[in-house]
N, C-alpha and C positions, 0 to 999 in steps of 0.2 A: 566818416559817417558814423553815429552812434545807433544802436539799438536800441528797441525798446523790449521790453519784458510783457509777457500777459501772465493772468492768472488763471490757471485750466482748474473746471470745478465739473464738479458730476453730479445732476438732480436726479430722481426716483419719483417719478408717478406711481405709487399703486395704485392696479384697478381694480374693480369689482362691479358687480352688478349696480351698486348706489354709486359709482362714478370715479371719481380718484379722489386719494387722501391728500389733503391736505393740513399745514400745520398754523396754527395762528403763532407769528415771532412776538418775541417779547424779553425785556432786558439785552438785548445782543449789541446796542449802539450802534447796529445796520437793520435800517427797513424794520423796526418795531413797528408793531399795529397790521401789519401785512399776512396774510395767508399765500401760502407758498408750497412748494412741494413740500409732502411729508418728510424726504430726506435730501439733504446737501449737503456738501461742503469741497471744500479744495485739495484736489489731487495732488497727493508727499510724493516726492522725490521717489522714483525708482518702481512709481504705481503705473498703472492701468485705468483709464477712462472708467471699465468698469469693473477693475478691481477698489475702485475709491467707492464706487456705487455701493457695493457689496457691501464695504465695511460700514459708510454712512446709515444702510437699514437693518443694520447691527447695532448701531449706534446711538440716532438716534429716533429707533421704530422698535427694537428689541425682535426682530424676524429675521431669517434667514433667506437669501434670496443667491442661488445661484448663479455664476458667471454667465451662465450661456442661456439663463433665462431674463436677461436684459434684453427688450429690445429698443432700437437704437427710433428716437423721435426725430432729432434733429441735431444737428451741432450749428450754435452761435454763436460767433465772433464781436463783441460790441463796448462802447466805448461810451461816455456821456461828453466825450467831444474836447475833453480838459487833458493836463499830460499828468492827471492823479494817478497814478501806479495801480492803485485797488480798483479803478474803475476801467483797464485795460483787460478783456478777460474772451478767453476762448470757452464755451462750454457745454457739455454734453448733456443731452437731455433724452432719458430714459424712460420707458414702461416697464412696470413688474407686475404679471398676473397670475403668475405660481408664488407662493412663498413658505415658508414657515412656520409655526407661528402665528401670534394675534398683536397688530397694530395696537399697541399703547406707548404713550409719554415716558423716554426715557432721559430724557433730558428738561425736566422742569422749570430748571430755572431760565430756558430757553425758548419754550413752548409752553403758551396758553391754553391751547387746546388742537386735537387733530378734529378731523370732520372730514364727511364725504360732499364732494359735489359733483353732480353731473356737469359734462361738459356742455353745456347749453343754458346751465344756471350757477355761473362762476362769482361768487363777489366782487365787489366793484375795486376790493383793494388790496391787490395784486401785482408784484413790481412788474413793471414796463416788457420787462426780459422775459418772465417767469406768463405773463397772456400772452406772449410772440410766440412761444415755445407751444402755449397748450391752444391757441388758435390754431396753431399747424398739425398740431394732434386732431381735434375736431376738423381739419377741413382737408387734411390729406391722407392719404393710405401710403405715401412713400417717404424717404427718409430727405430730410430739408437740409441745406447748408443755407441759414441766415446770418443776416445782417443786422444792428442793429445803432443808430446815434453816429449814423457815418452821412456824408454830403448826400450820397448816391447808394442810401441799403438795397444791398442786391438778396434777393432770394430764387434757389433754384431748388430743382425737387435731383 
């Protein structure tokens, strides 16, 4: 019997009164044109769920956000249903409402622009995973284990 591999990644909502930050992609040759959490990316070898957090809004937010001021949104497990490797992924999804520091672009060539939105007026172009994650942010107060591009997505609180 063979395994498969997934790829565990950690997203960051900032909040604030105007909503959570998010970032417009651009140049990355994944999901350009999309507005997405302010910070992500994929959990190295030897990290922490949200020790990856931490560094990504260091990264690319230039803020500081301490460990044990993550709170935990949900964790998603989800698949587009093909055996592509990059589309196999486990992944944590965060809020930060203490921080550091002021939200600016530190990665450029990578982001278009950040911007606040409320959750109740999210744009329309937002990957699949990333409104599953902040759907469950606006409609629940506890922490979710989803699913998501499976026969049977299960979600439980």
């Amino acid at each position: 019997m063979s395994r498969f591999s997934v790829i565990p990644a950690s997203y960051v909502f900032l909040r604030s009164d105007a909503g959570v930050l998010l970032q417009l992609r651009h140049n990355t040759g994944y999901m350009d044109g999309m507005w997405s959490a302010g910070a992500a990316g994929h959990i190295e070898l030897g990290e922490t769920a949200t020790g990856a957090a931490a560094r990504e809004v260091a990264e690319e937010l230039g803020v500081t956000v301490a460990q044990d001021d993550f709170a935990p949104v949900c964790v998603l497990q989800r698949t587009d249903g093909t055996d592509d490797p990059i589309e196999q992924r486990v992944e944590w999804f965060f809020t930060a409402d203490v921080w550091t520091g002021e939200p600016v672009i530190q990665e450029s060539e990578k982001c278009a622009e950040l911007r606040w939105f409320a959750l109740d007026a999210l744009p329309q172009n937002i990957p699949p995973h990333e409104r599953h994650a902040l759907d469950w942010l606006r409609e629940h107060a506890e922490i979710g284990i989803l699913a998501l591009g499976f026969e049977t997505d299960q979600t439980e609180a």
